[in-house]
N, CA, C and O atoms as a CHARMM CRD file, in Angstrom:
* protein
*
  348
    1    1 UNK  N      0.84400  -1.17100   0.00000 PROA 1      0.00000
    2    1 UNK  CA     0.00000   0.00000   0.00000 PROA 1      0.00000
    3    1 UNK  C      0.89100   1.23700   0.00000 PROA 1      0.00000
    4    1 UNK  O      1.87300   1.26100   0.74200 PROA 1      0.00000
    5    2 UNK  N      0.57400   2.34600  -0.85900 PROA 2      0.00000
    6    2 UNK  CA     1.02700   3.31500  -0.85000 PROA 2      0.00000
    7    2 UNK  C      1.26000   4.29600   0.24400 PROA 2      0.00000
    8    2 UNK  O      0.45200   4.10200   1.15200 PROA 2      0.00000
    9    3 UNK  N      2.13800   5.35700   0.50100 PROA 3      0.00000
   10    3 UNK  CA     2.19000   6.26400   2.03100 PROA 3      0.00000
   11    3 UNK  C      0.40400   7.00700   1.89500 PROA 3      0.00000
   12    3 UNK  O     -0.41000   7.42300   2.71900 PROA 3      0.00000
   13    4 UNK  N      0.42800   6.88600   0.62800 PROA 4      0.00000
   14    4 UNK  CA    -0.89000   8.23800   0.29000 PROA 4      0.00000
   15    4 UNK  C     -2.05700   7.24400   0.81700 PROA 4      0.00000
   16    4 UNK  O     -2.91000   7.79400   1.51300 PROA 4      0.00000
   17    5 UNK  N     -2.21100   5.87300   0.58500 PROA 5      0.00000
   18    5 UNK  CA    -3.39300   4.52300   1.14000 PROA 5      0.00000
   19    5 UNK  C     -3.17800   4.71300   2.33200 PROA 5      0.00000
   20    5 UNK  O     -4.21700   4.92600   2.95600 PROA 5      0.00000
   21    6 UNK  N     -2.07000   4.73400   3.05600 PROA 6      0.00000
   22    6 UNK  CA    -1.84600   4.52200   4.53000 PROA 6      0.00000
   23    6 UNK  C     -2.51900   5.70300   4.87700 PROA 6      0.00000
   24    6 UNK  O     -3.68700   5.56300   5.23900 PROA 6      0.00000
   25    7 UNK  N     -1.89600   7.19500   4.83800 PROA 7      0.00000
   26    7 UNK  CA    -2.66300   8.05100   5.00000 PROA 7      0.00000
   27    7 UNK  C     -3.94500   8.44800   5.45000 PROA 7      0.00000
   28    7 UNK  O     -4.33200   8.95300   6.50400 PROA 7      0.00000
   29    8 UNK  N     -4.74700   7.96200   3.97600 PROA 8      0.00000
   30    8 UNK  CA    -6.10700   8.52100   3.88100 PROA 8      0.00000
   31    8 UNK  C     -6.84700   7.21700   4.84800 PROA 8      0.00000
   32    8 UNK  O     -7.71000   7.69200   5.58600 PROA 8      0.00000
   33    9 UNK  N     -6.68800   5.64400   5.00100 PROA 9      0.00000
   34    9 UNK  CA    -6.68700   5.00600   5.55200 PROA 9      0.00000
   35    9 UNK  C     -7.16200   5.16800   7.11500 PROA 9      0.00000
   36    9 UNK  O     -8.17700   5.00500   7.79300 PROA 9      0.00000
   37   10 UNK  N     -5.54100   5.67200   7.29500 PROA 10     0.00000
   38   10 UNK  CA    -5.49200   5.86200   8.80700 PROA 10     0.00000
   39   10 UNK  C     -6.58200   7.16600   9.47000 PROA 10     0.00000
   40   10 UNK  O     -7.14300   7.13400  10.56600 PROA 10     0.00000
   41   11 UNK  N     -6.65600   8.21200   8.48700 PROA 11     0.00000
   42   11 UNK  CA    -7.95800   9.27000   8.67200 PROA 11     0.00000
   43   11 UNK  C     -8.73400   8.69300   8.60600 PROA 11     0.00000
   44   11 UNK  O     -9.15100   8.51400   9.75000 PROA 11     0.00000
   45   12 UNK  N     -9.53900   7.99400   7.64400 PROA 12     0.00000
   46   12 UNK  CA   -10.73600   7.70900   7.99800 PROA 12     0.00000
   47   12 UNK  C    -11.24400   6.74900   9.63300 PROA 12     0.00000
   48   12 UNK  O    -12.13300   6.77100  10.48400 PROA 12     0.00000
   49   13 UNK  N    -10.19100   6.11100   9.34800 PROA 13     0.00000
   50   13 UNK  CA   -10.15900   5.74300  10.75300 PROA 13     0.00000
   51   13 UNK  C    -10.54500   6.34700  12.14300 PROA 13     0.00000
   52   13 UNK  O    -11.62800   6.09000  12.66900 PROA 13     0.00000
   53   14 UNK  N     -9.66400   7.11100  12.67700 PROA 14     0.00000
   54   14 UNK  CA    -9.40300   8.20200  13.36300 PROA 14     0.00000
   55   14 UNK  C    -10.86100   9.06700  13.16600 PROA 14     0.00000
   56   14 UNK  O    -11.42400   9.47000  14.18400 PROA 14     0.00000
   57   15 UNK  N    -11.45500   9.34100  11.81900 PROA 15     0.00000
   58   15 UNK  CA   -12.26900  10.30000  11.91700 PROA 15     0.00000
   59   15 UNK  C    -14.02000   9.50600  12.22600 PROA 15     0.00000
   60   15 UNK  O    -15.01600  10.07300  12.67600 PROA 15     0.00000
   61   16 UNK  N    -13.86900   8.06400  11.79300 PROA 16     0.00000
   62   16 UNK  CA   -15.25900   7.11500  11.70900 PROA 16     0.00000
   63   16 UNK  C    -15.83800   6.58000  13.18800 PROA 16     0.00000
   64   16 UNK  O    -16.99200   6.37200  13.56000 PROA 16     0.00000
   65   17 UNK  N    -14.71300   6.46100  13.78600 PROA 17     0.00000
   66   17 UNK  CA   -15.10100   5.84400  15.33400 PROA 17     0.00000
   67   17 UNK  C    -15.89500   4.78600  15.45900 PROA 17     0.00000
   68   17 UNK  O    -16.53500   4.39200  16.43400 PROA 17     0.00000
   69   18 UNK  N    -15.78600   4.32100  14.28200 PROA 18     0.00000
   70   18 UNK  CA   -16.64000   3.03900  14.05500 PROA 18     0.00000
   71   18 UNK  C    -17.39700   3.14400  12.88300 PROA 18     0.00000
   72   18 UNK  O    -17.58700   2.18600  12.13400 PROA 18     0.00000
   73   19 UNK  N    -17.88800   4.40300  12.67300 PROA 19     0.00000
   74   19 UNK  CA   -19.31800   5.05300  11.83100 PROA 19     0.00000
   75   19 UNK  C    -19.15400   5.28400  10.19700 PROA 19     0.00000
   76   19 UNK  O    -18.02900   5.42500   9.71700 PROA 19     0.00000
   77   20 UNK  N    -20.07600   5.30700   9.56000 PROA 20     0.00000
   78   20 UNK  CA   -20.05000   6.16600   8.23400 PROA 20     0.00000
   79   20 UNK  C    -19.12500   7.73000   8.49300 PROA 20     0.00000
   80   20 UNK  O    -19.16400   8.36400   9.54700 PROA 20     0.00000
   81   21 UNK  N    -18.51900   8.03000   7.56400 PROA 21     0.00000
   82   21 UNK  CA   -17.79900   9.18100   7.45400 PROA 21     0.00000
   83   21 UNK  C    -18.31900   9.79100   6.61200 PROA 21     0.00000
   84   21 UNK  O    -19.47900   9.38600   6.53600 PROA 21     0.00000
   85   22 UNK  N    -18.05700  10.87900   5.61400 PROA 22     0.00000
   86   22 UNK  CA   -18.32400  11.38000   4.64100 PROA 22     0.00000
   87   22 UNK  C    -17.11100  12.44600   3.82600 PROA 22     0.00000
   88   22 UNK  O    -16.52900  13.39100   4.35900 PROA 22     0.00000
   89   23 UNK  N    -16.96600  12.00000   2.50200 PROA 23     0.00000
   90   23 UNK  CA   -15.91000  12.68700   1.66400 PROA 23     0.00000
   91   23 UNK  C    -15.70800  13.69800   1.92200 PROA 23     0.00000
   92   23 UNK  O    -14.57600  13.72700   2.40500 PROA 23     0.00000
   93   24 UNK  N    -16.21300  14.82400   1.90000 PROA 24     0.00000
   94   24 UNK  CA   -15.79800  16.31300   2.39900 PROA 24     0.00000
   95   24 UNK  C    -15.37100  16.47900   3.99400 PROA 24     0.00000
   96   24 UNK  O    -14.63500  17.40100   4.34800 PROA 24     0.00000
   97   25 UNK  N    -15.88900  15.52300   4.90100 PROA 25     0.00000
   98   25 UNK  CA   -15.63700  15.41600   6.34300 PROA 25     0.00000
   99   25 UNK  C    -13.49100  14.94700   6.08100 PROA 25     0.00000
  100   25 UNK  O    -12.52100  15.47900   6.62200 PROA 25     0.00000
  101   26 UNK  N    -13.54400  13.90600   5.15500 PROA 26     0.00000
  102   26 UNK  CA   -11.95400  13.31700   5.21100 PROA 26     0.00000
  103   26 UNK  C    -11.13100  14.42800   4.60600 PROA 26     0.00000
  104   26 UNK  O     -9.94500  14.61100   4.87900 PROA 26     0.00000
  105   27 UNK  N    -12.02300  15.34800   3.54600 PROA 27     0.00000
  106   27 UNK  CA   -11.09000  16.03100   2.85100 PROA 27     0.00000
  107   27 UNK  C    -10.69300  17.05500   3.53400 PROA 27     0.00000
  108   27 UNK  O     -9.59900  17.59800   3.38100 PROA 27     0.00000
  109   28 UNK  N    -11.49100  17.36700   4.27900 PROA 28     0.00000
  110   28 UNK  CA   -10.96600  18.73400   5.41900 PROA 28     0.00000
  111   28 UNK  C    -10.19800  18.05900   6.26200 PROA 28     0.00000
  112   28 UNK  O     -9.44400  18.89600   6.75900 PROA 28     0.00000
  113   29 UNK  N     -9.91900  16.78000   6.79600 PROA 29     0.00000
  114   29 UNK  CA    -9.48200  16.55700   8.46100 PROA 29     0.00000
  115   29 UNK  C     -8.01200  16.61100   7.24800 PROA 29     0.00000
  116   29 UNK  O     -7.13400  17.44900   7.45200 PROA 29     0.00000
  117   30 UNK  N     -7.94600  16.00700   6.49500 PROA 30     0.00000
  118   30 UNK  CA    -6.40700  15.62000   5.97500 PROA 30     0.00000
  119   30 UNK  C     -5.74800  17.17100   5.09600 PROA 30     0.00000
  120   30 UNK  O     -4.53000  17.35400   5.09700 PROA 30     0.00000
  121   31 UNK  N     -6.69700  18.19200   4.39200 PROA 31     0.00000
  122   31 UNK  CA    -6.05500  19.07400   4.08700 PROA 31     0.00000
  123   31 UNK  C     -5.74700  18.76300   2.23400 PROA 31     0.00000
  124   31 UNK  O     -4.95900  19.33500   1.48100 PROA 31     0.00000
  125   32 UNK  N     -6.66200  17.70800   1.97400 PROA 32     0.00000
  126   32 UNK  CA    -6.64200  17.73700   0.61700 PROA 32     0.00000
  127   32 UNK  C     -8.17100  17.94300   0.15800 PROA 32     0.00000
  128   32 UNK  O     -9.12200  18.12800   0.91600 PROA 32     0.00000
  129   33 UNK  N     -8.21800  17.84100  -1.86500 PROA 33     0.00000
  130   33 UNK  CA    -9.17000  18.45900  -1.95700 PROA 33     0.00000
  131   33 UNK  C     -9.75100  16.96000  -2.70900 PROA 33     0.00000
  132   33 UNK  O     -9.21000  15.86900  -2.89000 PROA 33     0.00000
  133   34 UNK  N    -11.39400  17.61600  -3.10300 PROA 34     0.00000
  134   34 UNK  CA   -12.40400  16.28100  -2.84000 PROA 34     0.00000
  135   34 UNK  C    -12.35000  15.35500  -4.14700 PROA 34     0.00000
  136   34 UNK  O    -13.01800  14.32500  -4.23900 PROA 34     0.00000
  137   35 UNK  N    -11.47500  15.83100  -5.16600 PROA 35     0.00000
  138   35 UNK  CA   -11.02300  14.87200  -6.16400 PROA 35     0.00000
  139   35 UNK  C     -9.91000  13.91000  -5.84500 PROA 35     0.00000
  140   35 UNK  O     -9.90500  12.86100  -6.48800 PROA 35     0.00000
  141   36 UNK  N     -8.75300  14.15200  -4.74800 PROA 36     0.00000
  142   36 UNK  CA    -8.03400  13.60000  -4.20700 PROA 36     0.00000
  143   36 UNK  C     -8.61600  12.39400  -3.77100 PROA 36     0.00000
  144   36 UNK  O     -8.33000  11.28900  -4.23100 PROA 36     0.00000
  145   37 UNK  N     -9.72900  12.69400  -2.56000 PROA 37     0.00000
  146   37 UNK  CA   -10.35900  11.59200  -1.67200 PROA 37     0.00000
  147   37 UNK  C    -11.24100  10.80200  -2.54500 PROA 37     0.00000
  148   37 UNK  O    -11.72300   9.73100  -2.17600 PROA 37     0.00000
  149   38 UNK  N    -11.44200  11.29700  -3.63900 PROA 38     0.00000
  150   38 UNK  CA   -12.37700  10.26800  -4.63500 PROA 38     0.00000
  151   38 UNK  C    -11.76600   9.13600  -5.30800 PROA 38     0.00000
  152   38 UNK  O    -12.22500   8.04200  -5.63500 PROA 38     0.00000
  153   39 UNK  N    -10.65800   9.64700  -5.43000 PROA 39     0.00000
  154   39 UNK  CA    -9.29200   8.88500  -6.29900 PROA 39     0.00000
  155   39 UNK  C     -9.20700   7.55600  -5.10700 PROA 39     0.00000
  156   39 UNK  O     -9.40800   6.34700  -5.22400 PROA 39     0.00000
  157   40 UNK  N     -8.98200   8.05000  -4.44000 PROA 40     0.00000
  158   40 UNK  CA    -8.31400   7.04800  -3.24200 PROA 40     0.00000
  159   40 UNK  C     -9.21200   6.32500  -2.64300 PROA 40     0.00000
  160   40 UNK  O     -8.98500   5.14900  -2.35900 PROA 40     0.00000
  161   41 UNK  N    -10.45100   6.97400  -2.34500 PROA 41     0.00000
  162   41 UNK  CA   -11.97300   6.11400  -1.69400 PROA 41     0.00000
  163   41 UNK  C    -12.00400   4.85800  -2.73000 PROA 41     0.00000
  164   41 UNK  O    -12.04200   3.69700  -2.32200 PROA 41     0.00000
  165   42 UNK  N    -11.97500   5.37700  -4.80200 PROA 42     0.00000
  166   42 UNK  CA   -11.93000   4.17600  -5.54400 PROA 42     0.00000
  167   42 UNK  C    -10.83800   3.47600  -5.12200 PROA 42     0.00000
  168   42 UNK  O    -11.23900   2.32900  -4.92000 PROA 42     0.00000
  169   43 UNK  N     -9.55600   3.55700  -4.85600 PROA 43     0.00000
  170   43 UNK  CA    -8.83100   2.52300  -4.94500 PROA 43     0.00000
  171   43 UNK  C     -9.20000   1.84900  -3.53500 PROA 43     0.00000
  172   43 UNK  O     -9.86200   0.81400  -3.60700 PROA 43     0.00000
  173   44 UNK  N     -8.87500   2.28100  -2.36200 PROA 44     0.00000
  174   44 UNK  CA    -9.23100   1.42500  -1.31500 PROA 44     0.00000
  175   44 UNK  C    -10.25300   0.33100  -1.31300 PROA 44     0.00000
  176   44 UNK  O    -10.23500  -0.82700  -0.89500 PROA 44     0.00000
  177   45 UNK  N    -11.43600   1.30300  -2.10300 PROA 45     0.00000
  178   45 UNK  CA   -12.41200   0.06700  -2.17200 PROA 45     0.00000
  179   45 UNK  C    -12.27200  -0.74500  -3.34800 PROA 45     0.00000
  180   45 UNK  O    -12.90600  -1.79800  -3.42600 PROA 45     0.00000
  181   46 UNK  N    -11.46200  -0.34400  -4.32900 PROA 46     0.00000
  182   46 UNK  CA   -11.18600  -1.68100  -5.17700 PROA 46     0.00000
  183   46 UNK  C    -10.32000  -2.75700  -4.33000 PROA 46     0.00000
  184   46 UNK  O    -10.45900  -3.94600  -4.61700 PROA 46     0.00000
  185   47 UNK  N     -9.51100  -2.41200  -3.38800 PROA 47     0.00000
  186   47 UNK  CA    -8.50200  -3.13300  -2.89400 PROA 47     0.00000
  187   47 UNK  C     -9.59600  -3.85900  -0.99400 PROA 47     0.00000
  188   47 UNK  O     -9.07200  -4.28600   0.03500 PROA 47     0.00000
  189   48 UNK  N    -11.06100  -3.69300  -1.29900 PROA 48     0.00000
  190   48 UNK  CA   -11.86500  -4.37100  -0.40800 PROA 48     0.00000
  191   48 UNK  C    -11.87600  -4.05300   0.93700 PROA 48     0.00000
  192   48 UNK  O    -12.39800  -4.70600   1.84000 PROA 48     0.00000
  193   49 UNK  N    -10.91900  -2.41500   1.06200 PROA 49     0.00000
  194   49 UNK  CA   -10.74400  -1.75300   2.45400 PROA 49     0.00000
  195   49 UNK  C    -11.62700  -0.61600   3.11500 PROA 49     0.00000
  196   49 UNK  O    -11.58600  -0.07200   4.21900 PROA 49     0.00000
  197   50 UNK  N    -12.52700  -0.45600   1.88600 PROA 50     0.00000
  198   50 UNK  CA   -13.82000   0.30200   2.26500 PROA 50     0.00000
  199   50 UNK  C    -14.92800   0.37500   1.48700 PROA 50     0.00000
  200   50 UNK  O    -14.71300   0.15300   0.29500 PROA 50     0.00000
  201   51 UNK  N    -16.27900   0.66600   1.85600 PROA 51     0.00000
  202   51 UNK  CA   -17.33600   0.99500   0.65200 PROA 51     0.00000
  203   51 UNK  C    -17.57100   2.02900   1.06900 PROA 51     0.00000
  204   51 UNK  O    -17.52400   2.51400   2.19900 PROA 51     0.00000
  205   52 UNK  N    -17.92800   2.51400  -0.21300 PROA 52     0.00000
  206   52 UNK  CA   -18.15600   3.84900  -1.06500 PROA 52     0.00000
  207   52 UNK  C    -18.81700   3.95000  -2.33200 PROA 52     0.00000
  208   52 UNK  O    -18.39300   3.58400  -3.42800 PROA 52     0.00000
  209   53 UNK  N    -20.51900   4.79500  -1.88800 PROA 53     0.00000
  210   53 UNK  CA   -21.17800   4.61100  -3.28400 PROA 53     0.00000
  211   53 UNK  C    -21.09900   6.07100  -3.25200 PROA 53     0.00000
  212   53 UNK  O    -20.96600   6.82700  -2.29100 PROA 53     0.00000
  213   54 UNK  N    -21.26600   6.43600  -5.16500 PROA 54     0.00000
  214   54 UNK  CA   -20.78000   8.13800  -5.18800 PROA 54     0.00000
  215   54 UNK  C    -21.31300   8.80000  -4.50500 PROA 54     0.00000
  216   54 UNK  O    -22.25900   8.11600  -4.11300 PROA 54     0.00000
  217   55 UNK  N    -21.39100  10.14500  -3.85400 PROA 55     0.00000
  218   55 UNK  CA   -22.02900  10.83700  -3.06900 PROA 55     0.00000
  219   55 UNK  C    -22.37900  10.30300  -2.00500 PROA 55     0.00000
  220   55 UNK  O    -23.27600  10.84900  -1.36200 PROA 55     0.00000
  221   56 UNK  N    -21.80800   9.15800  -1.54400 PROA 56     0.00000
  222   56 UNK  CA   -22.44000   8.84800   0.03300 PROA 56     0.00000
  223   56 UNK  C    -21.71000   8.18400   1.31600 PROA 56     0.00000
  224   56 UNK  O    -22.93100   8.11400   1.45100 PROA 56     0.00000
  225   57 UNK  N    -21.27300   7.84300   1.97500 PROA 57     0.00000
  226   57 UNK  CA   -21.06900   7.90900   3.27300 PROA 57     0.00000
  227   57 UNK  C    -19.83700   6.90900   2.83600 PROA 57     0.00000
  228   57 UNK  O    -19.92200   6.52000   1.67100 PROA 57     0.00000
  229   58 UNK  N    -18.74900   6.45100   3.55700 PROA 58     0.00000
  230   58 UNK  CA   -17.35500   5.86100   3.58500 PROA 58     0.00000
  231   58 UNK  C    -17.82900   5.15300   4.94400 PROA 58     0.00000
  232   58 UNK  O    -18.54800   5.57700   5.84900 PROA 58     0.00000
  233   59 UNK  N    -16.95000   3.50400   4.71200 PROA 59     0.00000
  234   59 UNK  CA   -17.62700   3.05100   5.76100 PROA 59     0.00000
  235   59 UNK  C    -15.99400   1.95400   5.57400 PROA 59     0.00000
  236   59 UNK  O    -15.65300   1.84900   4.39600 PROA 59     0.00000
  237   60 UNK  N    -15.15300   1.27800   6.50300 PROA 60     0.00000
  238   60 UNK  CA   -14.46200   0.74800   6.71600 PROA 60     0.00000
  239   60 UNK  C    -14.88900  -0.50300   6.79300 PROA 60     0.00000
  240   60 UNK  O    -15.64700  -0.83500   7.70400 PROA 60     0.00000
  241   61 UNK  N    -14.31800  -1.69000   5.51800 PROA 61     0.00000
  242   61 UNK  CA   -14.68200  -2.86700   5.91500 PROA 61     0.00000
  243   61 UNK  C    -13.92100  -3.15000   7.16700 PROA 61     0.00000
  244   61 UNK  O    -13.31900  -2.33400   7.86500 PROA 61     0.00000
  245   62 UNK  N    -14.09400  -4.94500   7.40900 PROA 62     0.00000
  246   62 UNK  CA   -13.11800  -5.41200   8.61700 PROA 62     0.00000
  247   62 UNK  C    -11.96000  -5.26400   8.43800 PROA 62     0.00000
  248   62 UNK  O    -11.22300  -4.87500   9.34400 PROA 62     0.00000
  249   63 UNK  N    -11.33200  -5.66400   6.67300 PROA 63     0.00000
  250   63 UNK  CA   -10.17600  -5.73000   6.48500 PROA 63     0.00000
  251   63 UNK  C     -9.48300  -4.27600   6.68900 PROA 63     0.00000
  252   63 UNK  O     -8.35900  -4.05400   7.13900 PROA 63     0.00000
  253   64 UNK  N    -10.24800  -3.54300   6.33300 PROA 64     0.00000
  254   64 UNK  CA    -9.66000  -1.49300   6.17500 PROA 64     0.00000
  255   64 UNK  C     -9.63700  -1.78000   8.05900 PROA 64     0.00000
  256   64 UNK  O     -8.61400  -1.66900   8.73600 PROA 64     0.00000
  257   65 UNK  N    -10.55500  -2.03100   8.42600 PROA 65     0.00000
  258   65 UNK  CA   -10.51600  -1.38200  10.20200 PROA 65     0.00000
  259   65 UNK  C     -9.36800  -2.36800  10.50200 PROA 65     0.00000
  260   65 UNK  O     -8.46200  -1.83600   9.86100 PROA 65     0.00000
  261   66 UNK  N     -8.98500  -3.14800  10.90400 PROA 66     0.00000
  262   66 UNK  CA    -7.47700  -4.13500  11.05500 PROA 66     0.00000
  263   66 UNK  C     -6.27800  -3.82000  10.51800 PROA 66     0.00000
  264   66 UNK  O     -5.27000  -3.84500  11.22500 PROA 66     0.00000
  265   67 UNK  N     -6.21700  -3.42700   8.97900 PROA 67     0.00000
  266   67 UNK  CA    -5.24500  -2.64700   8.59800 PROA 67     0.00000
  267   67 UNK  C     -4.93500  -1.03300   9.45000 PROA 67     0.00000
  268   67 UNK  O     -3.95500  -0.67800  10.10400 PROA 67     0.00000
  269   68 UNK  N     -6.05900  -0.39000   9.15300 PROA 68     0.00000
  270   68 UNK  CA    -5.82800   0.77700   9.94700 PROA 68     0.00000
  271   68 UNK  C     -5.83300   0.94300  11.18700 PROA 68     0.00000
  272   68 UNK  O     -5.69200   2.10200  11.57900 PROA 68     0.00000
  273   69 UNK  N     -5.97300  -0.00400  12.06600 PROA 69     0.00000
  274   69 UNK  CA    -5.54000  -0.58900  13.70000 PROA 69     0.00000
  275   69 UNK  C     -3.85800  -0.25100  13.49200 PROA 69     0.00000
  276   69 UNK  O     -3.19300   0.76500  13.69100 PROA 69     0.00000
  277   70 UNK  N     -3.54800  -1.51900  13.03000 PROA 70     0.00000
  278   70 UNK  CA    -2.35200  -1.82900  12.65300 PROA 70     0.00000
  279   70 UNK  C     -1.34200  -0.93000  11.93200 PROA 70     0.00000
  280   70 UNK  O     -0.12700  -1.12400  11.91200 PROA 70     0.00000
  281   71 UNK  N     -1.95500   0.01600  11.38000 PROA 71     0.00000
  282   71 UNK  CA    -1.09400   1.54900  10.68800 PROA 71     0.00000
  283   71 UNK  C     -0.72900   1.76900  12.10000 PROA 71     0.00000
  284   71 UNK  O      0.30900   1.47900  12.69500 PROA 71     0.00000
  285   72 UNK  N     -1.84100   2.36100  12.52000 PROA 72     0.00000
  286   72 UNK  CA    -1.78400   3.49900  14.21900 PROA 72     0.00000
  287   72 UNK  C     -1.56100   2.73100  14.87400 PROA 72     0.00000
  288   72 UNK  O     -0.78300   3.41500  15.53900 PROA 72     0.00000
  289   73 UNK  N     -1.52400   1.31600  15.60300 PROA 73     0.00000
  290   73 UNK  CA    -0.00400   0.86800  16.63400 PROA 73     0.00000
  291   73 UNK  C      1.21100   0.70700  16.14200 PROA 73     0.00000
  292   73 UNK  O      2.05400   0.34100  16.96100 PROA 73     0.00000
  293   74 UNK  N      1.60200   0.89000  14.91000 PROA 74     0.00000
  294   74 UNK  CA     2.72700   0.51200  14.09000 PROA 74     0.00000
  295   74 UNK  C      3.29000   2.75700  14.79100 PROA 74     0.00000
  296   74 UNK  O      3.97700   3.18400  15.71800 PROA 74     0.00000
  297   75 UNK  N      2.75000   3.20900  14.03800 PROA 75     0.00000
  298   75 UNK  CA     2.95300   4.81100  14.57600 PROA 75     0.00000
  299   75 UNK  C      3.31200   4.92500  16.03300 PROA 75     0.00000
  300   75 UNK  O      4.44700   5.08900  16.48100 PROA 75     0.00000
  301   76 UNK  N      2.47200   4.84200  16.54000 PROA 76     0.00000
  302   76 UNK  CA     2.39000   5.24800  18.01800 PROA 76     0.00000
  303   76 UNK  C      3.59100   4.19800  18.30900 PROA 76     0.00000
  304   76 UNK  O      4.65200   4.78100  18.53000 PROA 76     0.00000
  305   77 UNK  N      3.66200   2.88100  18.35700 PROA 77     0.00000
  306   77 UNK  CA     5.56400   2.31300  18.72200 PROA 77     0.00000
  307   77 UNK  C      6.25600   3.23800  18.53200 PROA 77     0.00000
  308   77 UNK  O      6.81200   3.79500  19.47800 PROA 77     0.00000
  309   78 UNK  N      6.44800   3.75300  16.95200 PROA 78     0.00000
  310   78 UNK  CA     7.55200   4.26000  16.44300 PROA 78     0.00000
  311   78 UNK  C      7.36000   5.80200  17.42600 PROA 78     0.00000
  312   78 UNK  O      8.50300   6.16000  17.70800 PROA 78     0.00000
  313   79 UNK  N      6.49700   6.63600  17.92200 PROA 79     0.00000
  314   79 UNK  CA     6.57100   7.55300  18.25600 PROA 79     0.00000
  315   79 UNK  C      6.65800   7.29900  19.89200 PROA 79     0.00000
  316   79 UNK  O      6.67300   8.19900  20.73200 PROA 79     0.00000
  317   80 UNK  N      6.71000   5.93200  20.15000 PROA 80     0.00000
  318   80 UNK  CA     7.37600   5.51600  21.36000 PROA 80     0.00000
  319   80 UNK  C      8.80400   5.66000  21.45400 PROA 80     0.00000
  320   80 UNK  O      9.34300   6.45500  22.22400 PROA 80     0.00000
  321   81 UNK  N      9.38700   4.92900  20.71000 PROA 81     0.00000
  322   81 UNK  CA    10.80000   4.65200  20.00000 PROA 81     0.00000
  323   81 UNK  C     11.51700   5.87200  19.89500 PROA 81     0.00000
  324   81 UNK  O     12.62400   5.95600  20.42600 PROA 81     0.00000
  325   82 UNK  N     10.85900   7.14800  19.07100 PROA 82     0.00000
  326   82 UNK  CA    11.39400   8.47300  19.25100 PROA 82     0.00000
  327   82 UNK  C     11.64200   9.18800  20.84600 PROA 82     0.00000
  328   82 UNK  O     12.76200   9.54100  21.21700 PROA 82     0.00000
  329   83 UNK  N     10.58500   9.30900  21.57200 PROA 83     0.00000
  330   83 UNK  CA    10.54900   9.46100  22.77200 PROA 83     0.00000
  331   83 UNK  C     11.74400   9.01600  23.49800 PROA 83     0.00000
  332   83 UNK  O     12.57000   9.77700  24.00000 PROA 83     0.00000
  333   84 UNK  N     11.79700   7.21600  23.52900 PROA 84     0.00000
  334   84 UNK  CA    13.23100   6.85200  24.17200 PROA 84     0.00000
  335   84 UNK  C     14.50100   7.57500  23.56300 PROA 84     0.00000
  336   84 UNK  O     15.26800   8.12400  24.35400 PROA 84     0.00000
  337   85 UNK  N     14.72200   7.60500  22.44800 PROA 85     0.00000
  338   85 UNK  CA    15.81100   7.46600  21.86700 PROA 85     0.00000
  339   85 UNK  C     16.45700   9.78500  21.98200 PROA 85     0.00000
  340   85 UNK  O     17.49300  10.35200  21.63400 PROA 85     0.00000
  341   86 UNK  N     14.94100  10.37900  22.73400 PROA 86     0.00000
  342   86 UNK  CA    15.79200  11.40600  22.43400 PROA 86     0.00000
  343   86 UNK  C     16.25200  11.62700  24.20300 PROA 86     0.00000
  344   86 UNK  O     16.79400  12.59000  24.74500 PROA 86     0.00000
  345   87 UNK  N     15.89900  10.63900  24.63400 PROA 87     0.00000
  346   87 UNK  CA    16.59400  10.82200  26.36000 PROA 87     0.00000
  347   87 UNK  C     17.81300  10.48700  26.76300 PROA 87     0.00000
  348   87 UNK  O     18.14500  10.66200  27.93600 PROA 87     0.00000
């Protein structure tokens, strides 16, 4: 997966709390614009990590919510790891 999959991934995550999200909701939290998140909503969900019908709500399959678990404890180690290493 690409840094840009991991990314948008790990936002929706972070922004769903479990729930439907919505495209303009991801495109503001991340700071890109809503052709960006369209691009990427298709690929994720070609790649079975989310659904997305046009104009309507983003929803994390199991596989997207496990992957994007696994982004953000993979992060948070590494921003463990920084922590030790600047003491």
């Amino acid at each position: 997966m690409t840094a840009s999959g991991k990314m948008y991934l790990k936002g929706i995550w972070y922004l769903s709390g479990g729930n439907a999200v919505r495209p303009g909701d991801i495109a503001a939290a991340l700071t890109v614009s809503r052709p960006s998140v369209t691009g990427a909503l298709a690929r994720l969900a070609n790649d079975g990590l989310l659904t997305h019908v046009p104009y309507g709500d983003v929803r994390l399959t199991s596989a997207g919510r496990r992957m994007a678990q696994a982004l953000v404890a993979a992060d948070e180690k590494l921003r463990g790891m920084d922590t030790r290493c600047a003491l």
